[in-house]
N, C-alpha and C positions, 0 to 999 in steps of 0.2 A: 551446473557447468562451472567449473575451474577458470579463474581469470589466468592467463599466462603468467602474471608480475604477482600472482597469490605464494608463489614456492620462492621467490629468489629474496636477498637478503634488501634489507629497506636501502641500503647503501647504492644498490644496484637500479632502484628503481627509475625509471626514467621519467622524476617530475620534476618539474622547474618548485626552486624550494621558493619558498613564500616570501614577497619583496621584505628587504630589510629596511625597516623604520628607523629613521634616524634621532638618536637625542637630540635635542640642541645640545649647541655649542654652549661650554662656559661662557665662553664670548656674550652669547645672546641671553643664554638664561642669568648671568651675573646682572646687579644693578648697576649704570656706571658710580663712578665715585663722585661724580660731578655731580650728578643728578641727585644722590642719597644724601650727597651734604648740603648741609641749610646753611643757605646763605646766611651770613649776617646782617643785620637789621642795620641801618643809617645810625640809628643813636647807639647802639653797639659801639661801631667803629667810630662812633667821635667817642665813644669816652674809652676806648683804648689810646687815642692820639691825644684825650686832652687829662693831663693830670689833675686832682683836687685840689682845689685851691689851698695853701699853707692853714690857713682858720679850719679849716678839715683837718687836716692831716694832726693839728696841734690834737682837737675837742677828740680823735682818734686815742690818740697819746697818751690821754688824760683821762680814758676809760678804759686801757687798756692796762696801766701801771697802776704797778702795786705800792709803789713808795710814789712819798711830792714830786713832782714835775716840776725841774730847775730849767731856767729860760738856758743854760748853759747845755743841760743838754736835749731841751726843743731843738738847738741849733745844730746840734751832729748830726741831725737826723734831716731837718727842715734847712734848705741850702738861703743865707742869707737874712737867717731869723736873727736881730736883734735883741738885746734884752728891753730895750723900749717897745718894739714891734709885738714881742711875746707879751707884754701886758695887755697894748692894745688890743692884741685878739681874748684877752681870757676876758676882758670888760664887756669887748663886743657880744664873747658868748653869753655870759651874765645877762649882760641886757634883751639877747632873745629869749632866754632862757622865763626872764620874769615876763617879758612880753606875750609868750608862747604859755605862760604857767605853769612849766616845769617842774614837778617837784624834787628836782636837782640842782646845786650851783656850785660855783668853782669858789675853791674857799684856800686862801692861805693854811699851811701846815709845816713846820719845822723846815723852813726855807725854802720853799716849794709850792705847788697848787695842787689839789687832789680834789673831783669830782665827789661831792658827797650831800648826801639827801638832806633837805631843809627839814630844820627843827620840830616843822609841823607835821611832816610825815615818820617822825621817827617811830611810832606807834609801828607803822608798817613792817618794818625791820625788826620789832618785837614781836609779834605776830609770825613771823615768816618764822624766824629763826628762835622765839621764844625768848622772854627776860631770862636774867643768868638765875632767878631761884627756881623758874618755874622748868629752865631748860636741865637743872642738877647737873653742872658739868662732870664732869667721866672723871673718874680717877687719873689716868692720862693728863686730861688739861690742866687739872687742879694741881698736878706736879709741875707743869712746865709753868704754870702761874703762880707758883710759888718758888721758883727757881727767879723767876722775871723779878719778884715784888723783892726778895732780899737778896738776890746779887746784879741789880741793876745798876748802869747799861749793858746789858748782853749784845750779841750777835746770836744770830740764828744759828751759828755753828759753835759756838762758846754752849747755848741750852745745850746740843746737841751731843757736843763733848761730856759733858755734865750729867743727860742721861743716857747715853748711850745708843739711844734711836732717833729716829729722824722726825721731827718736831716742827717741820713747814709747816703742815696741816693744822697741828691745834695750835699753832703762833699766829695762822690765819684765823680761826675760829676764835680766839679772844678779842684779835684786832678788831674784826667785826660785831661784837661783843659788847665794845668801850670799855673792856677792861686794861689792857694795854695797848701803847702806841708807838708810833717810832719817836725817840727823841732824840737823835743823832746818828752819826757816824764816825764808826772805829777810822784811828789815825791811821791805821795797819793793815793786813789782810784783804786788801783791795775794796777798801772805802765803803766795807757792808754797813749796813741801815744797823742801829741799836734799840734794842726797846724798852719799855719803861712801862710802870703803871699809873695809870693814867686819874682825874679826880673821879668818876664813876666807880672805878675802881676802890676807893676808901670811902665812897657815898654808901656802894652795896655791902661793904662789910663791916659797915660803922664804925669807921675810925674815923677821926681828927686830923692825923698822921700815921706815916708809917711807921713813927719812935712808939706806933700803939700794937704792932705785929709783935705775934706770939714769940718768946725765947727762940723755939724750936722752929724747923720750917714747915709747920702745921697749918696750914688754913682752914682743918674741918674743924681746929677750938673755937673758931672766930662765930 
């Protein structure tokens, strides 16, 4: 037997269509924001309200520069720093430093202080980064340390002139080295650091003097 609503078209048919289910809402299925954000912690919020003490901020300064740290300018930075003041904290840090046994301390360098490892661990830094015979510095350095050793004091931009590329990198890699160091600054061109070769420097290539460097500007005769 033939149902009546079997011939007529589905459009036609007389059923109630099937309740509509609702998505939630963005509303409800969203997290709120309040809720998804992590509070901050008490000690959080105090050390966004309380700044580091100036002895911070200096031992900061002094690990993070590249050339001596002058109390002159600790003080554009550090609001109220004296040049008396700025001794007092490099001592104080010295003194935890030995305290603490650090194998770092703040050392006088061409009018300035620079952060730099105690005598006894120097082993370490040779080790890391290799002595200069066993590290055979690159053709690259060995130019730009032969530009340093016979037309000293340079600027980093005076090598750079000289050879033609950019020479931060390997003027870093000798610094580190002990083959050269900064021994001043140009009167001129916005008071850049100069460099020089340093006594390591004529220890590892056994000279006496620099009046012992070859004619030419050859450091492989040496």
């Amino acid at each position: 037997m033939t149902n009546p609503g079997d011939n007529l078209p589905t459009w036609q048919l007389d059923v109630e269509p099937p309740p509509l289910v609702e998505s939630p809402s963005e509303e409800a299925s969203a997290p709120r924001a309040s809720e998804d954000r992590r509070k901050p912690r008490d000690e959080d919020r105090l050390q966004l309200r309380t700044p580091p003490p100036p002895i911070q901020i200096l031992e900061a300064m002094l690990f993070v520069s590249s050339v001596p740290l002058t109390a002159q300018r600790a003080g554009e930075v550090i609001r109220g720093l004296t040049p008396e003041l700025f001794q007092e904290h490099v001592s104080e840090l010295n003194r935890r430093y030995r305290t603490q046994g650090r194998p770092y301390v703040i050392q006088q360098q061409e009018g300035g202080e620079v952060l730099a490892l105690r005598p006894v661990y120097r082993f370490v830094l040779e080790k890391l980064h290799g002595s200069v015979r066993e590290a055979r510095l690159s053709g690259p350095a060995v130019e730009v340390l032969a530009i340093v050793a016979y037309r000293q004091p340079l600027t980093r931009a005076q090598v750079e002139a000289l050879r033609g590329h950019d020479s931060g990198s390997l003027l870093r890699q000798l610094v580190r080295r002990g083959l050269i160091g900064i021994v001043g600054r140009a009167e001129s061109g916005g008071n850049e650091v100069q460099y020089g070769t340093t006594p390591r420097f004529l220890e590892v290539f056994g000279l006496s003097s620099l009046e012992e460097l070859p004619e030419t500007e050859d450091l492989s005769k040496l």
